[in-house]
VOBA-1610 file (N, C-alpha, C; in pm, whole numbers, padded with zeros to 5 digits, always signed):
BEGIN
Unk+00081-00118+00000Unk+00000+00000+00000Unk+00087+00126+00000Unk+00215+00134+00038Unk+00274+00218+00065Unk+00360+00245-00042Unk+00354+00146-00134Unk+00448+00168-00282Unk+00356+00200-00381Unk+00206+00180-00351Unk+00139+00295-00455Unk+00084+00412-00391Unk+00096+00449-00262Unk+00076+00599-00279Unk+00231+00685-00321Unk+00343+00607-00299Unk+00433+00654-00353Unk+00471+00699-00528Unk+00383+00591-00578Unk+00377+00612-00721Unk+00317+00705-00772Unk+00162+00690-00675Unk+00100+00778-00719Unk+00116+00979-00718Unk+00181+00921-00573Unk+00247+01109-00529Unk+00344+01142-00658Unk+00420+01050-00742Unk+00535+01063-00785Unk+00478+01138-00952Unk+00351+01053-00970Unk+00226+01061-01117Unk+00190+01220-01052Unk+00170+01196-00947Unk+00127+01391-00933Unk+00142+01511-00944Unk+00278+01498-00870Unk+00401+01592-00867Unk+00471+01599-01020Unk+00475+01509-01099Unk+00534+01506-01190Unk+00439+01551-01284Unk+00305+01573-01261Unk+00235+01562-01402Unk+00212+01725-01376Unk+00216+01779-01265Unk+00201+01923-01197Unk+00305+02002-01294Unk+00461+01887-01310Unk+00567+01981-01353Unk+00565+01966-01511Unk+00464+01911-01559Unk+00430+01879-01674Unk+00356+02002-01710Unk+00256+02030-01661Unk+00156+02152-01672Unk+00245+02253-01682Unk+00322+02286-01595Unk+00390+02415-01499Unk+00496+02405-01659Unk+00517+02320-01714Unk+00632+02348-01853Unk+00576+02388-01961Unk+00448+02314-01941Unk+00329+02389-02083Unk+00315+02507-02064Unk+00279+02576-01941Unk+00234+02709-01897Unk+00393+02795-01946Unk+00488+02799-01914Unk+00570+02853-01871Unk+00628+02858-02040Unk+00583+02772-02123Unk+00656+02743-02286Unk+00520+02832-02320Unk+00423+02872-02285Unk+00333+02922-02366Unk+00341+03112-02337Unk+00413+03064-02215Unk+00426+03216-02159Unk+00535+03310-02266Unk+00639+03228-02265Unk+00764+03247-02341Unk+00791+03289-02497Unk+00639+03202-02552Unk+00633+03208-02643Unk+00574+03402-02753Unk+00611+03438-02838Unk+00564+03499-02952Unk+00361+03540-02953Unk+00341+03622-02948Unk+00189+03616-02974Unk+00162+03619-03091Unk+00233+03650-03189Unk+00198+03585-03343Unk+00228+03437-03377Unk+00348+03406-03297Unk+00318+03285-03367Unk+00213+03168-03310Unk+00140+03183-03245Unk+00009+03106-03250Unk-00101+03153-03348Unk-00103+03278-03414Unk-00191+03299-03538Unk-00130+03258-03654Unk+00017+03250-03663Unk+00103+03181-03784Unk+00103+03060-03766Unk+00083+02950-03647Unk+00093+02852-03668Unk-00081+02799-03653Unk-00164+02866-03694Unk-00283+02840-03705Unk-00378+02798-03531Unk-00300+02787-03470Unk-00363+02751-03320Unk-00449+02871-03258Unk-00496+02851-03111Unk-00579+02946-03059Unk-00469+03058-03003Unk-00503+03176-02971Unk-00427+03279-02967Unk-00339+03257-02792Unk-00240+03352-02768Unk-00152+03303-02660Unk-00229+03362-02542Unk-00294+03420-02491Unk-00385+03405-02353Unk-00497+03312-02365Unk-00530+03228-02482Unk-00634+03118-02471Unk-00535+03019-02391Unk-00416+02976-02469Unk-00340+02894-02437Unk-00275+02919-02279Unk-00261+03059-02283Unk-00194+03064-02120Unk-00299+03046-01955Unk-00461+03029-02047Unk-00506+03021-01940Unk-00568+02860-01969Unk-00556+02840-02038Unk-00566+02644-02116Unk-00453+02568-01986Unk-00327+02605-02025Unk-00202+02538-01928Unk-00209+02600-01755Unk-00239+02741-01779Unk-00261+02780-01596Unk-00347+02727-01497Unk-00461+02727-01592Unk-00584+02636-01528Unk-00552+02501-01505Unk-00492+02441-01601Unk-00483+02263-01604Unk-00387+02270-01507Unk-00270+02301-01509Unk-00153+02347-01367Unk-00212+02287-01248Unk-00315+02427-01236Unk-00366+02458-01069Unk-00425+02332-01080Unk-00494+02293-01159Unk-00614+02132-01138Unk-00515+02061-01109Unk-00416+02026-01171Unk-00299+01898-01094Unk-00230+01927-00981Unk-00246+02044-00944Unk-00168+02044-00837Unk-00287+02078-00698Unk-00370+02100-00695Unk-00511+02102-00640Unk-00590+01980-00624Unk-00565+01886-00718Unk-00708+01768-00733Unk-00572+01644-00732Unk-00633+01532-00651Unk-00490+01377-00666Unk-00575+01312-00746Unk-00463+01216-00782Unk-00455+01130-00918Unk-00601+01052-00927Unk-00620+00987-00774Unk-00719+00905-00784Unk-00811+00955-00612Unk-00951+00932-00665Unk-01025+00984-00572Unk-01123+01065-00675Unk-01246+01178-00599Unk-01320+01218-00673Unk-01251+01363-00751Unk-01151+01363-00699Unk-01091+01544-00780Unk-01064+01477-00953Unk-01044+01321-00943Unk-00975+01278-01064Unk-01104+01351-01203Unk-01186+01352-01174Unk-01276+01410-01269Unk-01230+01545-01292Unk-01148+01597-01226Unk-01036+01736-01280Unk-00939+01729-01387Unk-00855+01610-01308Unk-00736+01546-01329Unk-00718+01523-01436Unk-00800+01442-01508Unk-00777+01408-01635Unk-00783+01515-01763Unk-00884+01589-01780Unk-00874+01680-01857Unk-00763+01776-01829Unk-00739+01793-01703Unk-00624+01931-01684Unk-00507+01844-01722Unk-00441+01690-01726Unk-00375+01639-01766Unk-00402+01623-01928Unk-00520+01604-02017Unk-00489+01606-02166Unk-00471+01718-02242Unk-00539+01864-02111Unk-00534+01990-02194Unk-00360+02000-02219Unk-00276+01998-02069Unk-00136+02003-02120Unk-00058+01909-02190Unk-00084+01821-02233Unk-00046+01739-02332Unk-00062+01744-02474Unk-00224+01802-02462Unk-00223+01866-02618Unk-00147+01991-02641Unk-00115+02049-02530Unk-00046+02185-02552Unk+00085+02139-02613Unk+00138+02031-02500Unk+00313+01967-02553Unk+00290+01893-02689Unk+00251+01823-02704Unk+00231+01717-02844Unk+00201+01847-02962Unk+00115+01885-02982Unk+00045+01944-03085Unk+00092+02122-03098Unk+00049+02175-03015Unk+00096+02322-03036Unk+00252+02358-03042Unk+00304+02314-02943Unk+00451+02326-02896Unk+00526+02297-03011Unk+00531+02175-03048Unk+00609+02147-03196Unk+00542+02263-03345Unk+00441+02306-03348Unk+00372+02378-03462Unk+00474+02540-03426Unk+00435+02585-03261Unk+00530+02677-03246Unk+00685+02681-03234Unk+00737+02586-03276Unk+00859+02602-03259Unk+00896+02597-03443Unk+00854+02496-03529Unk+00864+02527-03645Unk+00817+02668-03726Unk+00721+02685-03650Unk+00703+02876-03727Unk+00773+02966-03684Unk+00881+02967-03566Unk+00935+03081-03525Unk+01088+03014-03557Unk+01107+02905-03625Unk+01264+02845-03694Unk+01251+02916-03808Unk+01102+02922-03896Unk+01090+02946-04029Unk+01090+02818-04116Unk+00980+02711-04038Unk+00949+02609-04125Unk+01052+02474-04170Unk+00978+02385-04247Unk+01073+02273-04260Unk+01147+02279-04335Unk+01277+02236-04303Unk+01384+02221-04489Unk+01352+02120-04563Unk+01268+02053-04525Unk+01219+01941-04663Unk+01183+02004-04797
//
């Protein structure tokens, strides 16, 4: 019992610093280039990753907050997977293919 609340603290804390990198890459980022890379504009996105943040670090993995959890965990994931790579190729100036 004591090696999965450890896991689970570990899924928490970690997915918190997951958010807290989306937030902090969206902060950093250009406010054009989310209209050049076709995505939603950069205070949609900064309050998309701030919000999901506070939900992981506010609501645990498992229990009733998890009905937080999960969405504030796929919003920053779609931020990393999908936007993050679109903004980093429009502010390089695209692919050399």
């Amino acid at each position: 019992m004591l090696v999965a609340f450890w896991i689970l603290n570990v899924i928490h804390w970690g997915s918190a610093l997951v958010g807290l990198f989306a937030f902090v890459h969206a902060l950093l980022q250009r406010a054009d280039a989310y209209s050049a890379a076709d995505r939603k504009t950069k205070p949609i996105w900064m309050l998309i990753t701030g919000g999901a943040t506070l939900a992981m670090v506010l609501f645990p993995v498992m229990g009733p907050g998890m009905i937080f959890y999960v969405p504030a965990m796929a919003a920053a994931l779609v931020y990393i997977v999908d936007v993050r790579p679109k903004l980093i190729e429009v502010q390089r100036g695209g692919s050399s293919w």
